[in-house]
KESE-838257 format. One line per 4 residues: number of its first residue (from 1); their letters; for each residue x, y, z of N, C-alpha, C, CB. Coordinates in steps of 0.1 Angstrom, whole numbers, always signed. Glycine has a CB too. Example, Ala and Ser with C-alpha at 12.3 -4.5 7.8 and 13.67 -1.06 7.14 Angstrom:
2
1) AS) +132,-57,+78,+123,-45,+78,+132,-33,+78,+113,-45,+90  +128,-22,+71,+137,-11,+71,+129,+0,+79,+141,-6,+57
//
This chain:
237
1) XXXX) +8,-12,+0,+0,+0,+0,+9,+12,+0,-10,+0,+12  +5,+22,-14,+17,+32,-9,+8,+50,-8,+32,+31,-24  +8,+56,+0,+0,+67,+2,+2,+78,-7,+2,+71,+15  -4,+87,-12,-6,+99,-14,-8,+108,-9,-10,+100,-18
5) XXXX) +4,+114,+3,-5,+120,+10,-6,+139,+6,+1,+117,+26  -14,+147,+15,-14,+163,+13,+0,+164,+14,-22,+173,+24  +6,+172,+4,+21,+182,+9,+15,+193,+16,+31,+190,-5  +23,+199,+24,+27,+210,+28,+30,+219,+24,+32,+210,+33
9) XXXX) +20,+234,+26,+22,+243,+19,+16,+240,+4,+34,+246,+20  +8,+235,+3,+0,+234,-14,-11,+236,-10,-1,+220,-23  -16,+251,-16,-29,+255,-13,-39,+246,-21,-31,+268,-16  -42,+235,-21,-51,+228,-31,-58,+216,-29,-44,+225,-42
13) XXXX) -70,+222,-34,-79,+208,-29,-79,+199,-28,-87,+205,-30  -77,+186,-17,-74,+173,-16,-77,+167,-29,-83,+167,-5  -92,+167,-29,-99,+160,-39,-99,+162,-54,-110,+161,-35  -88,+172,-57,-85,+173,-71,-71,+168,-77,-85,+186,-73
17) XXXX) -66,+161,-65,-53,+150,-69,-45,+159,-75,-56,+135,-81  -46,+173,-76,-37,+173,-82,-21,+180,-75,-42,+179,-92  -14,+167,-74,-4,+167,-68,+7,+163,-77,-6,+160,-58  +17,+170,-84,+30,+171,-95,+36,+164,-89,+38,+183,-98
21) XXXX) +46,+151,-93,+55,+149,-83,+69,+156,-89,+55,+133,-80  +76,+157,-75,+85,+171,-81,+97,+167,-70,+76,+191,-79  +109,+168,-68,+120,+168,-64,+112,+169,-44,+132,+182,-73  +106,+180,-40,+102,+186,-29,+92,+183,-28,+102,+198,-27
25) XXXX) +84,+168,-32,+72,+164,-30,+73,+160,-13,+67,+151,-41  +58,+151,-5,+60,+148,+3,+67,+135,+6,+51,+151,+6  +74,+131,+14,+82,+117,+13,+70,+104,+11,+91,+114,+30  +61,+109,+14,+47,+100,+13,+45,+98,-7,+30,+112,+23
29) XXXX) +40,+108,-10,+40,+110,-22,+49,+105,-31,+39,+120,-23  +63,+108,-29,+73,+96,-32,+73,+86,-35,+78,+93,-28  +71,+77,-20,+77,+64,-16,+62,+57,-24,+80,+60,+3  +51,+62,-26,+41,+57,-27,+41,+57,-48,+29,+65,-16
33) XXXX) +45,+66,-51,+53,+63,-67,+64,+55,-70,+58,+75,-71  +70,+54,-60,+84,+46,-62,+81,+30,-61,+95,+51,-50  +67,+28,-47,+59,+18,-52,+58,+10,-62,+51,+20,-52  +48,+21,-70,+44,+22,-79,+52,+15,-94,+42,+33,-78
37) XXXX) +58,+21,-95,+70,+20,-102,+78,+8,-104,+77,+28,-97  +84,+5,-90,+87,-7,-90,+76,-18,-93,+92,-8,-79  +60,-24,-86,+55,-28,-91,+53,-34,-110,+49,-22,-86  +57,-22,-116,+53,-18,-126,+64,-27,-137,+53,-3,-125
41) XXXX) +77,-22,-129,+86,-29,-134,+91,-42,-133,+91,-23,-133  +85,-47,-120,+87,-63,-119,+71,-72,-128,+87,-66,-99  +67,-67,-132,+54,-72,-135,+54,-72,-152,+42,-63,-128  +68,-62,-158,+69,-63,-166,+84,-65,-172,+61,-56,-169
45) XXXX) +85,-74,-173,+103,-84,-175,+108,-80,-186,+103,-103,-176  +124,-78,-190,+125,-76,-204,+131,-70,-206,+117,-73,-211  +137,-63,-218,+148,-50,-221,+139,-46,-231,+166,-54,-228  +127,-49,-237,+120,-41,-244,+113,-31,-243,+115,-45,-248
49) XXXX) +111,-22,-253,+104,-9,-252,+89,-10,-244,+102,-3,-267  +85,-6,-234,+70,-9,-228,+61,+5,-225,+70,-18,-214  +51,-2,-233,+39,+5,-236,+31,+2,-227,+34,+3,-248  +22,+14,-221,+14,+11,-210,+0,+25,-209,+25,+10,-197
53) XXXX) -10,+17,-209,-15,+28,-209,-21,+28,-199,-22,+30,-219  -30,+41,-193,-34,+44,-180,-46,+52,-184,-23,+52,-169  -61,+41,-177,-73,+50,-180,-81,+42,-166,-81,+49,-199  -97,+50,-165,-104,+48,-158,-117,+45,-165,-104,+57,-150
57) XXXX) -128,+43,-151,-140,+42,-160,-151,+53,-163,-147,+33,-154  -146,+67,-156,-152,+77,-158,-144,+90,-153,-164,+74,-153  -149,+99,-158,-139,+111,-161,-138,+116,-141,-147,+127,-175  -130,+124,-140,-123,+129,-130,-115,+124,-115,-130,+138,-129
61) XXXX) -114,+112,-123,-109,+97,-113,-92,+98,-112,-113,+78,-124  -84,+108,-118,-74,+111,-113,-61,+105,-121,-76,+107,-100  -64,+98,-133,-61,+91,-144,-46,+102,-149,-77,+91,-156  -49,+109,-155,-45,+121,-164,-31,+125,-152,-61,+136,-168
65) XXXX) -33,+130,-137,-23,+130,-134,-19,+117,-126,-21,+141,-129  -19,+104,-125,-14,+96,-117,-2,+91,-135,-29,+83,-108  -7,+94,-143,+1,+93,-158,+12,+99,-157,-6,+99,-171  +12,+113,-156,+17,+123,-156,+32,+118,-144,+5,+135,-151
69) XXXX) +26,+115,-134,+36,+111,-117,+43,+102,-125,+27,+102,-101  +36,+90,-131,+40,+76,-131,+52,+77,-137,+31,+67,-136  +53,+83,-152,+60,+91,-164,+77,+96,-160,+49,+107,-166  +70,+105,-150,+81,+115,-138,+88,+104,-130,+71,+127,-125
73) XXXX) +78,+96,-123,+91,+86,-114,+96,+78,-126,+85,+73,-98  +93,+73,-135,+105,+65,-142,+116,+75,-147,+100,+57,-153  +111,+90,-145,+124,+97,-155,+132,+98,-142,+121,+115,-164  +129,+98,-133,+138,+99,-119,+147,+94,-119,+134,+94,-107
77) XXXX) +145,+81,-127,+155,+68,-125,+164,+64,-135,+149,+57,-123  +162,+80,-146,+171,+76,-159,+165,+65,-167,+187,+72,-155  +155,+65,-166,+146,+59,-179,+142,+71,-192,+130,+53,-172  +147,+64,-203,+138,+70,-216,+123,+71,-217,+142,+63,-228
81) XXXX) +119,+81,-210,+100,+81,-214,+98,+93,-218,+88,+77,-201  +90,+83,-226,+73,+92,-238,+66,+94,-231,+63,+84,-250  +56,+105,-226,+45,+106,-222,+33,+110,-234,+47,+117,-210  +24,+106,-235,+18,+107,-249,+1,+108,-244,+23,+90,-260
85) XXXX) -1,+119,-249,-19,+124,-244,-27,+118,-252,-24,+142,-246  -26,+107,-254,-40,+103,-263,-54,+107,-256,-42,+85,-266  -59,+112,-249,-74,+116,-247,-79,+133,-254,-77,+117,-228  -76,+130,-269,-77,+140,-275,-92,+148,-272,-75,+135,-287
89) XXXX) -100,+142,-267,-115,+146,-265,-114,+159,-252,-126,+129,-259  -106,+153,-243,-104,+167,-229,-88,+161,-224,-121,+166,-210  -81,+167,-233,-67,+165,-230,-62,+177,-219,-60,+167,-245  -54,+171,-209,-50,+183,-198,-36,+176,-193,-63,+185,-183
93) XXXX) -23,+168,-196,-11,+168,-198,-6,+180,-197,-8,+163,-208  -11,+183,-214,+1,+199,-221,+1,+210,-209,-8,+212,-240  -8,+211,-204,-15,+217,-192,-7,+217,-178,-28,+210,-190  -5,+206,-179,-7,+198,-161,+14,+203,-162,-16,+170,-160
97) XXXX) +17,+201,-174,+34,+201,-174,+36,+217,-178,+42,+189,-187  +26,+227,-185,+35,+238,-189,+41,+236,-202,+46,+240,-179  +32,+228,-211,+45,+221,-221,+35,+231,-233,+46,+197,-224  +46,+241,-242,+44,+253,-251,+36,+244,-261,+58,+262,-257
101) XXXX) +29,+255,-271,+28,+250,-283,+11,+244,-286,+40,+239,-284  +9,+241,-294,-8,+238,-302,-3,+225,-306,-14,+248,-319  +7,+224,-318,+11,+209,-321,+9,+197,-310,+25,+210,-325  +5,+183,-318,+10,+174,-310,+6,+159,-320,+2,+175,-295
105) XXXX) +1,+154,-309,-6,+139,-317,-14,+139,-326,-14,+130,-310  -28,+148,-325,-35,+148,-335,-31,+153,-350,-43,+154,-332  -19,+164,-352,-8,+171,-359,-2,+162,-368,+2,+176,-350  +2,+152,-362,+12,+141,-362,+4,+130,-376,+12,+132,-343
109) XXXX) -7,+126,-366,-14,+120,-374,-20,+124,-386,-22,+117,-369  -26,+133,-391,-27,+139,-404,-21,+145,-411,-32,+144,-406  -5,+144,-409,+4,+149,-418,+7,+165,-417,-1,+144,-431  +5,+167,-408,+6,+183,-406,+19,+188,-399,-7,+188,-395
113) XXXX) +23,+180,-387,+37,+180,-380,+44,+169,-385,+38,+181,-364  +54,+168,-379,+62,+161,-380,+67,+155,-367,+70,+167,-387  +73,+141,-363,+67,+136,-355,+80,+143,-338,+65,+118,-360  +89,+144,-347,+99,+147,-339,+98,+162,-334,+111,+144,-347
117) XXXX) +94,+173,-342,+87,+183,-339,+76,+185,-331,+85,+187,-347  +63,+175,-327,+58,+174,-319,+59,+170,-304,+52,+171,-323  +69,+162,-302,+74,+158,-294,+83,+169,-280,+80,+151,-303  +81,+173,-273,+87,+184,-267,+90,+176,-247,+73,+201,-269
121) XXXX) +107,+182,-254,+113,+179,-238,+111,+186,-228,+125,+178,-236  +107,+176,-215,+104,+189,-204,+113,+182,-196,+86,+193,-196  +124,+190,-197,+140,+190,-189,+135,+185,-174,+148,+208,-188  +128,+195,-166,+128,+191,-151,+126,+185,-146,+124,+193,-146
125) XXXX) +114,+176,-157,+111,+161,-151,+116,+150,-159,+96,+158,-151  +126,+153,-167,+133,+139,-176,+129,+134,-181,+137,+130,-174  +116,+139,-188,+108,+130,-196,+108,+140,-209,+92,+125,-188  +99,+131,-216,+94,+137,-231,+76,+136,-231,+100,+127,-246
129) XXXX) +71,+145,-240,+56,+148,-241,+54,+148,-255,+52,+161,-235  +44,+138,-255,+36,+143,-271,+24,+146,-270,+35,+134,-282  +23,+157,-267,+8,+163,-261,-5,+160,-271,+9,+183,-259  -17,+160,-271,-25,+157,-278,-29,+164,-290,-32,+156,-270
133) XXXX) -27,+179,-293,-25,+184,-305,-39,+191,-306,-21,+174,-316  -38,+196,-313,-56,+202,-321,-66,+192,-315,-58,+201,-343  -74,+196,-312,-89,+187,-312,-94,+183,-324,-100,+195,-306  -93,+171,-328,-100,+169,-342,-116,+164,-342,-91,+156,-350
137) XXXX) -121,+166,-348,-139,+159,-347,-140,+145,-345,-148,+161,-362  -130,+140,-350,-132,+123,-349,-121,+119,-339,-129,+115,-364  -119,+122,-328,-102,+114,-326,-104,+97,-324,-94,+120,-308  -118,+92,-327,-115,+77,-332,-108,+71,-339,-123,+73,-338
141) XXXX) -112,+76,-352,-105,+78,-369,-89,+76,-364,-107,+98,-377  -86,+88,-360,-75,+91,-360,-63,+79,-351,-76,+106,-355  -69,+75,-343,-63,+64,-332,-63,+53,-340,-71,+62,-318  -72,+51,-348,-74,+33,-350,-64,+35,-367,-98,+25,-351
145) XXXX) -59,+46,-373,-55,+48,-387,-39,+41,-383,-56,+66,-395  -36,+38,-396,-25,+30,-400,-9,+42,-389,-25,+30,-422  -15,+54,-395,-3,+63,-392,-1,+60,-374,-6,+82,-397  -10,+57,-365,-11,+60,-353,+4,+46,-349,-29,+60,-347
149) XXXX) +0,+37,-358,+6,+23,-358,+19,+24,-353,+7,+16,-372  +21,+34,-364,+34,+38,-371,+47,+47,-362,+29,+48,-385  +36,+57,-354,+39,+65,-347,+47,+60,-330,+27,+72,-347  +37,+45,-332,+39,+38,-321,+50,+27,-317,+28,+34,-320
153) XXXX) +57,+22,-331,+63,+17,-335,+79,+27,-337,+55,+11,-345  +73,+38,-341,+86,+46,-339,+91,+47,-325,+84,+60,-343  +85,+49,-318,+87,+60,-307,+91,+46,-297,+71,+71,-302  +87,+31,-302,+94,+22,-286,+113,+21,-289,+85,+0,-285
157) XXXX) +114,+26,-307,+124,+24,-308,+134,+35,-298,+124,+23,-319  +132,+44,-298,+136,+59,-291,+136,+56,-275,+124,+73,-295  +125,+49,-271,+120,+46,-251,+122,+42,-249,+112,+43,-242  +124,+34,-232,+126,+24,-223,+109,+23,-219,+139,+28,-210
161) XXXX) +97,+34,-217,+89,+33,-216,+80,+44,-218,+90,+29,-209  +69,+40,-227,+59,+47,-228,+47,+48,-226,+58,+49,-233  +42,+58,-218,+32,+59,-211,+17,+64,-214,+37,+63,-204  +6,+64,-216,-7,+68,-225,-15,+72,-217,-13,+57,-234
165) XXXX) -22,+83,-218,-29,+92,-210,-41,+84,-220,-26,+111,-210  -52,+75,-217,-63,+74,-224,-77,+76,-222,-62,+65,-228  -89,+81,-223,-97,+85,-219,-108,+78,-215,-99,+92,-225  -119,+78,-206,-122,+65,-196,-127,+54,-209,-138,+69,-182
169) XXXX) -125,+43,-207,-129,+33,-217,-144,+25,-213,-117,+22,-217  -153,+33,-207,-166,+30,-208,-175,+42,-215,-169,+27,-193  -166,+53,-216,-172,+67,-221,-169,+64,-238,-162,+84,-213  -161,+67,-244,-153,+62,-257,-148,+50,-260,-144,+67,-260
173) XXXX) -143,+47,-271,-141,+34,-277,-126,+35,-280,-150,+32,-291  -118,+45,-276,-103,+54,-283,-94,+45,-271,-102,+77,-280  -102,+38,-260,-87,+33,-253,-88,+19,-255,-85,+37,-236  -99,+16,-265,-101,-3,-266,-94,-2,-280,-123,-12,-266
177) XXXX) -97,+6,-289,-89,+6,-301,-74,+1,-299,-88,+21,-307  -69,+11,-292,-54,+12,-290,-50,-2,-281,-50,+26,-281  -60,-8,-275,-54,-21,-268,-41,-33,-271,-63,-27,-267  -47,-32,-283,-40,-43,-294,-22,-38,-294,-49,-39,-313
181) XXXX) -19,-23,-289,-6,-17,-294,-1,-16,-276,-9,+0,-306  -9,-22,-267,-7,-18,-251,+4,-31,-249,-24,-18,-239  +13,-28,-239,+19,-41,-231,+14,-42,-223,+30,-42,-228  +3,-32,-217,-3,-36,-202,-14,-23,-201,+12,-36,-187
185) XXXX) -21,-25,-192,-30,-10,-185,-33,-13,-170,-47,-7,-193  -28,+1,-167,-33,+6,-155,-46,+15,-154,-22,+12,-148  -56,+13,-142,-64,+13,-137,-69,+21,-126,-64,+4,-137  -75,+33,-126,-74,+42,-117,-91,+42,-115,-66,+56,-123
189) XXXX) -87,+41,-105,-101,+37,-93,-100,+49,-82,-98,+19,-83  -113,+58,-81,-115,+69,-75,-123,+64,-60,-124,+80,-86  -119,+64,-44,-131,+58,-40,-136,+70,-34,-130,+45,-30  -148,+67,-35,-161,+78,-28,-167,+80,-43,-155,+96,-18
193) XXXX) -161,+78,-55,-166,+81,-66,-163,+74,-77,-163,+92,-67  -160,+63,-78,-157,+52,-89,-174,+43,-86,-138,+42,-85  -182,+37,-96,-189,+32,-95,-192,+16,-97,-192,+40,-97  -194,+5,-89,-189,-9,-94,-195,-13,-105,-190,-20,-84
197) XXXX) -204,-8,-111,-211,-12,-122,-202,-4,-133,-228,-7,-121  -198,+4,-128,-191,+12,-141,-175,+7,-145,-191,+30,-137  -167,+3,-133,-159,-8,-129,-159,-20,-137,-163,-11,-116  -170,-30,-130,-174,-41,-139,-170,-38,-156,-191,-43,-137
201) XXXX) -179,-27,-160,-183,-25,-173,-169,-20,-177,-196,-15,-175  -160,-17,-172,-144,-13,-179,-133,-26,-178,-136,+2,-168  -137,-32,-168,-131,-43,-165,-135,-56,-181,-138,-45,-148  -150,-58,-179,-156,-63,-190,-151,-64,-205,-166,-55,-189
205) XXXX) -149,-48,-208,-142,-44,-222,-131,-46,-227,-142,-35,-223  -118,-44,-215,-104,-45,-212,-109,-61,-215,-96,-38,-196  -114,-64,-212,-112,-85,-217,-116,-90,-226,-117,-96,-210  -128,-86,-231,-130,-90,-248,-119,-80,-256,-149,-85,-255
209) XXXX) -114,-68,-251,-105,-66,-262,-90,-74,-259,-104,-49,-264  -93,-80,-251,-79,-91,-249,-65,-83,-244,-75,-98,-265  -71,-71,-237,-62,-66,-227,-57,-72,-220,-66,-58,-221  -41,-66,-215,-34,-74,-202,-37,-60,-189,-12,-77,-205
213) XXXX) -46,-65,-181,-47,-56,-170,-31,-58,-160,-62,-60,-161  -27,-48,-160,-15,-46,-148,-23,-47,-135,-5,-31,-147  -31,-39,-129,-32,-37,-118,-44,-26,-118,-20,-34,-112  -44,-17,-103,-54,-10,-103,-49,+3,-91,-65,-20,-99
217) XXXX) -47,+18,-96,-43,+25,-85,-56,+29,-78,-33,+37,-89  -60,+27,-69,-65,+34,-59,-66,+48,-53,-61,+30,-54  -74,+57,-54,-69,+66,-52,-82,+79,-43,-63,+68,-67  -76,+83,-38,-88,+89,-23,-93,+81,-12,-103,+93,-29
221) XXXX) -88,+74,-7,-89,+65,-2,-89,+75,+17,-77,+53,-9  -99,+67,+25,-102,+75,+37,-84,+72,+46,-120,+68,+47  -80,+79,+57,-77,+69,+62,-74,+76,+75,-67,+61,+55  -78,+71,+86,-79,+81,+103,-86,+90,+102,-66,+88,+110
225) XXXX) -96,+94,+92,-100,+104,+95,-102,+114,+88,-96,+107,+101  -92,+113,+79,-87,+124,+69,-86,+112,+52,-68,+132,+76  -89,+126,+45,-85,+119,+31,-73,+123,+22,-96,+120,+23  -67,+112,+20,-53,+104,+17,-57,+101,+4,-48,+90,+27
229) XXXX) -41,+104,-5,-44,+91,-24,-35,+77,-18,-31,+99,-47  -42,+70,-15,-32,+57,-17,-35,+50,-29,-33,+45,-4  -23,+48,-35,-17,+42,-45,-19,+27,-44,-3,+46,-46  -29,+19,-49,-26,+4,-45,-25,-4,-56,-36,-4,-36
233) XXXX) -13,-13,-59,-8,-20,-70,-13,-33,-70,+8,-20,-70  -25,-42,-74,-29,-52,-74,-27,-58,-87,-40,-52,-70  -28,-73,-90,-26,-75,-102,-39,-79,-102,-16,-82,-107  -46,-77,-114,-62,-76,-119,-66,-95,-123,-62,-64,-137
237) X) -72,-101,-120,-79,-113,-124,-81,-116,-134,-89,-113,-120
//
C-alpha cells in the first residue's frame, strides 16, 4: 500500500489529486510512486520498449495525473520516457506540465507536423511529451488509422517506456482501439466516486479486447479520518 499524502504548503484541494510529483514532494507521495513504479517494473520483465496505458471508468478519477507522476518517477530513474496524451476529446497533460505550443498527436497524425517536432522535452522532469494536438472531430479515426501504428512503432524504438494518458474506456471506444498496441493497463479507481457497475463494465471491455490488466491504483482512499491518495498496485484477475 503506498500513500498519497497532502504536501505542505499546497494550497489545493485534496480532492483534485492534483499533486506534481516534483523533487520537494511529500516523502509520502514519493515512496508511494516509487511503489508504484517498481510494481510496474517487476510485472513487466524484459529489455524491451513498454507500452502502457493508464485509464479509468469515468472522467475525473485522477487518471491524467497519476500518468503524468507515473511518467516522472520513471524519468527519476534515468529511464527514456514518452508521455503521450491520447485523450484527445479533454486533453489536460500539455497543461498539467507547462508544455508550449498547439502541435501534437493529432498534428502528427494527419500529416501536418512532423513527429519529432511534436514531441517536446520537459527537462525538469526527464521525460518527453507528445501532447494531444488540435482537437480533431473524430479522434476515433485518427487512433485506430495506420499512421497512429506507425507513430507507435517509432517511438518504442527511441524509449525504455511509454506511457498513454487514455480517456475512460466506458465513455469512448479510443482506449479499446489502442489495446492491441498496449503491453499492459493501469487502472485508476477513485473511492467515494468510482462506481462498481461502471468498474465491472471497464473491466468487462479491457477483456473481450484481450487486454493485459496490470493492476489497479487506488486513489482517495479515507484513512484516520482524513483523506489520503493511496496508491494500491494489485494485479487484476
Amino acid at each position: 500500500m503506498a500513500i498519497f499524502g497532502k504536501q505542505k504548503n499546497k494550497k489545493r484541494d485534496v480532492d483534485s489529486a492534483e499533486f506534481l510529483l516534483q523533487e520537494d514532494s511529500s516523502f509520502s507521495i514519493q515512496e508511494a510512486y516509487k511503489a508504484l513504479r517498481t510494481n510496474v517494473q517487476f510485472s513487466m520483465p524484459g529489455g524491451a520498449a513498454k507500452c502502457i496505458g493508464i485509464t479509468s471508468s469515468a472522467q475525473s478519477e485522477g487518471k491524467s495525473m497519476n500518468t503524468v507522476n507515473l511518467a516522472i518517477s520513471f524519468g527519476q530513474i534515468g529511464k527514456r520516457v514518452l508521455l503521450i496524451d491520447c485523450d484527445m476529446r479533454l486533453p489536460t497533460v500539455a497543461t498539467k506540465l507547462n508544455v508550449p505550443g498547439q502541435s501534437g498527436l493529432s498534428n502528427v497524425l494527419i500529416g501536418e507536423t512532423a513527429l519529432d517536432q511534436a514531441i517536446q522535452p520537459v527537462e525538469a522532469m526527464h521525460i518527453d511529451v507528445l501532447p494531444a494536438g488540435t482537437i480533431p472531430p473524430d479522434p476515433t479515426s485518427l487512433l485506430e488509422s495506420e499512421q497512429m501504428e506507425k507513430v507507435l512503432e517509432t517511438v518504442r524504438q527511441s524509449y525504455d517506456y511509454i506511457f498513454i494518458d487514455l480517456p475512460p474506456v466506458t465513455t469512448v471506444a479510443d482506449g479499446l482501439i489502442l489495446a492491441k498496441y498496449m503491453d499492459g493497463f493501469l487502472l485508476v479507481v477513485k473511492h467515494g466516486q468510482s462506481q462498481y457497475r461502471a468498474i465491472s463494465a471497464m473491466m468487462n471491455q479491457l477483456k473481450f479486447a484481450n487486454a493485459k490488466v496490470l493492476g489497479v491504483i487506488y486513489a482517495n482512499a479515507p484513512s484516520s479520518g482524513k483523506k489520503y491518495y493511496h496508491g494500491y498496485y494489485g494485479y487484476a484477475k
